[in-house]
N, C-alpha and C positions, 0 to 999 in steps of 0.2 A: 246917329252915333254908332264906330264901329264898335263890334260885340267880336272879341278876338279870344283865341285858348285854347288847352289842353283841359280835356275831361276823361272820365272813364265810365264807361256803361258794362252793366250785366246784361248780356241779351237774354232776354227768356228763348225759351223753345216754340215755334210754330209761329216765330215771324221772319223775315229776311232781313238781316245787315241793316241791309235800307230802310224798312222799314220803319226799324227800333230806332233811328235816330228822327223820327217825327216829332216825338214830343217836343226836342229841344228844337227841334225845327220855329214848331209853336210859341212854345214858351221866351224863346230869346229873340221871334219877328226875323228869322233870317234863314234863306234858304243854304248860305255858304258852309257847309258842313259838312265835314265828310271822314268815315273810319278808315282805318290803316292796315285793317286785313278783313276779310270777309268772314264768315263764319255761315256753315251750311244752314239751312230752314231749322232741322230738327235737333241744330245742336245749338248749347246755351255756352256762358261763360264772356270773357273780356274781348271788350271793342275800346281800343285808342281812339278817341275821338279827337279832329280839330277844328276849331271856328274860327269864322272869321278868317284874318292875316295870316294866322296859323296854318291853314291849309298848302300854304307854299311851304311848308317844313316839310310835306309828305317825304322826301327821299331819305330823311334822320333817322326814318322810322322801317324802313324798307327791307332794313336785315336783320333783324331782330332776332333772338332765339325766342321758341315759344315752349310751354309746356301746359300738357293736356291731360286730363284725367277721361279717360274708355270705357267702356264696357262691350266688347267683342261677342256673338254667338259664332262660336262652335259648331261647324258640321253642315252651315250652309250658308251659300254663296247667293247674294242678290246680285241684279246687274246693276245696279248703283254704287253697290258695295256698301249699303248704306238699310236700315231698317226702312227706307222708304219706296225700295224697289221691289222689283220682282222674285221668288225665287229661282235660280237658274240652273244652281249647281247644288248635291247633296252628299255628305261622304260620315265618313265616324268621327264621332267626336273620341278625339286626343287624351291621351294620360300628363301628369302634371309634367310627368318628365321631359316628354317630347314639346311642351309649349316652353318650358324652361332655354331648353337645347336652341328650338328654332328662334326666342328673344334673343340669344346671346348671340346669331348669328345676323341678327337685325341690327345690331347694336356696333356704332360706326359707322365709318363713311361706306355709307354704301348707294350702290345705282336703282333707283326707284322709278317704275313704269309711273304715270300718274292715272287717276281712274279714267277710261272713258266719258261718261257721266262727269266735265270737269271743264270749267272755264280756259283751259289750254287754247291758244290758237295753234289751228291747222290752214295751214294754205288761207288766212284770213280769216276762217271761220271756226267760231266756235267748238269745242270736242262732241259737249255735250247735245248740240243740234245734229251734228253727225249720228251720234247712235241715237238718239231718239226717233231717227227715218232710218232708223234700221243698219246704218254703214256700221264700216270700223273707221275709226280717227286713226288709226296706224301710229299711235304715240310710241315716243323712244324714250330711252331711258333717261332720265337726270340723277347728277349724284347729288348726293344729299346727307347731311350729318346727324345719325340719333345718338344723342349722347349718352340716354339710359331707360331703360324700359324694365320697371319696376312693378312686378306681379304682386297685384293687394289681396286679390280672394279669387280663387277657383269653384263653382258651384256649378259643375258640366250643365250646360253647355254652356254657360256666363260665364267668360274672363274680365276681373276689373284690372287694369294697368294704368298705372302712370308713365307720363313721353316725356323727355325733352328732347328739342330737337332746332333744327336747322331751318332757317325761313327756305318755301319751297317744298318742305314735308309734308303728305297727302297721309292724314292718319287712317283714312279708309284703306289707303293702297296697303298700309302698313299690317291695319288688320286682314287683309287679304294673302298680301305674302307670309304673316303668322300662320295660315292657317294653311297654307300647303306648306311651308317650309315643317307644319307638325304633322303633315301626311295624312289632310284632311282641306278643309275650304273654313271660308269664313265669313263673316260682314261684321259691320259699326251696328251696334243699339243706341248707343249714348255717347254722344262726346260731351267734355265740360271743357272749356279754355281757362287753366289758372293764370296764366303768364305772359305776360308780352314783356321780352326782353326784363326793364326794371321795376314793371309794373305789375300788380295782382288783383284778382278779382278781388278780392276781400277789400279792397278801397271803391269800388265802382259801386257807381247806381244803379238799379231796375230803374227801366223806363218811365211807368207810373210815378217815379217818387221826382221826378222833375218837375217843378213850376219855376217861375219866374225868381222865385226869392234862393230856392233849392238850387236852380244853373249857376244865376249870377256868384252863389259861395263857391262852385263847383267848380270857378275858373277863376279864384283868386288864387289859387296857387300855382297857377298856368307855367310861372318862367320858374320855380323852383323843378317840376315835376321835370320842364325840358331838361332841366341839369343834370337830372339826375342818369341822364342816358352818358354811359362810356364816353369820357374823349371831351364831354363840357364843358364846360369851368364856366362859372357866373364872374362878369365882369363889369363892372357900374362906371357909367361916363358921367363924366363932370357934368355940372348942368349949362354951364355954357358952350359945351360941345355938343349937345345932343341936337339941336337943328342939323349939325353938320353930317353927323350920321345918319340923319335921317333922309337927308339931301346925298346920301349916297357918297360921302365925301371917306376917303381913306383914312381910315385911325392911324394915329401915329403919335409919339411921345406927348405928354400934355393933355391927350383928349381923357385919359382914366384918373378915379381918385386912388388908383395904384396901379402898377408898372407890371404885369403879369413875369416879365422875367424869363419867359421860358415860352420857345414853339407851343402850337395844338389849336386846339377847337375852341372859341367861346360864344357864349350867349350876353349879346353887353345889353345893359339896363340901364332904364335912368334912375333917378334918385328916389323913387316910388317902387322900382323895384318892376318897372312895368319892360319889356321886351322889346328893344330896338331894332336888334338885326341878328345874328350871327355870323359871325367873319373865322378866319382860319390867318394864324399867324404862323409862316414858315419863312425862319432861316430871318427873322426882324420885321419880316413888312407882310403886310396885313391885304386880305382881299376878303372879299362880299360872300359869302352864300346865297344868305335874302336878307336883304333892308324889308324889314314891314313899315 
């Protein structure tokens, strides 16, 4: 039996991405699994999980805005950029003024180097194998959008801030141009992930708390949660229409127990309430995304 859905995990700290999704690996007998943004070793917070069928939705999930809660050291610079590197660089740590100054100057579309230390491809390969034999990855710049970077507590050399920001935003890099943008250097202690796009930690599970009985709740509300992303709209097919949709066949008048009325994006259901496909209606007529 397929085992299909949308969940959400807390990562803890001091495992990989990958990792954290073993349990439910275990627990649901399936190795088809897979989260929608990564998150570094040492940082915690939200992972979009999909199973099963779900995993061909991966591109819904692709731009998302995310928001991050930090904790930045002041005054020196790791090659990682990251509490888990080396130190490389050392300067004075900053007055509240000048961290103030150099956020507001982060804040917007701005061009961000991303770290070294960072799954970028260069010429096919990886960033982070480059400098770890010593090269430079020669990375360029991407633009990128922080929407607001919100100073919680100042304790020199500990900055806590809050990010929102633009899928593509490297919060390390971010703590790094803070800190010479405040005429000084920097690195990540803590990252936390509150946000992916509609989604918050405060609804995810720690890993531990999955079993068998725990997953299978954790994805009954799998086609509400897709809805709830920008541009969705839940849609329910007749039940004598759903072979057809599932056989790939074009929706058109008569397949819905209502008439959506207007262009956009939907997630059609059947009468359980269970996820068929999603199709995009423009201009009356209807094409496929993914039939699962």
């Amino acid at each position: 039996m397929s085992v299909d859905g949308l969940t959400l995990l807390d990562k803890p700290a001091g495992m990989t991405s990958f990792s954290a999704l073993q349990p439910l690996k275990r627990s649901l007998g399936t190795r088809r699994i897979g989260h929608t943004g990564t998150l570094d070793k040492f940082a915690t917070g939200l992972l979009v999980v999909l199973i099963g069928r779900y995993t061909r939705l991966a591109d819904l999930f692709s731009g998302l805005d995310k928001a991050y809660r930090a904790v930045i050291i002041l005054g020196r610079r790791t090659d990682t950029l990251d509490r888990e590197g080396q130190i490389v660089e050392r300067g004075p740590v900053p007055d509240r003024r000048s961290i103030d100054l150099a956020a507001g100057m982060l804040t917007g579309e701005i061009e961000q180097v991303p770290p070294a230390y960072s799954a970028v491809h260069v010429d096919g390969e990886r960033a982070y194998r480059i400098a770890r034999s010593g090269g430079d990855p020669g990375l360029t710049p991407r633009r990128v959008a922080v929407y607001r970077i919100d100073v919680l507590d100042y304790r020199a050399p500990e900055l806590e801030i809050e990010v929102e920001c633009s899928k593509g935003t490297y919060v390390r890099a971010l703590a790094r141009d803070l800190g010479r943008l405040a005429g000084s250097c920097a690195h990540l202690k803590d990252l936390r992930r509150l946000r992916v796009g509609p989604y918050r930690v405060e609804e995810a599970l720690h890993p531990d708390a999955f079993s068998a009985a725990s997953s299978a709740g954790a994805l009954a509300g799998s086609p509400e949660r897709l809805s709830r992303l920008e541009g969705i709209t839940p849609l329910t097919i007749l039940d004598e229409s759903v072979s057809r949709v599932r056989n790939g066949q074009k929706p058109r008048g008569g397949f819905f127990t209502r008439e959506p009325g207007r262009d956009g994006m939907f997630a059609l259901l059947d009468s359980r309430g269970d996820l068929l496909a999603v199709a995009v209606r423009d201009r009356g007529e209807y094409r496929y995304k993914v039939v699962l």
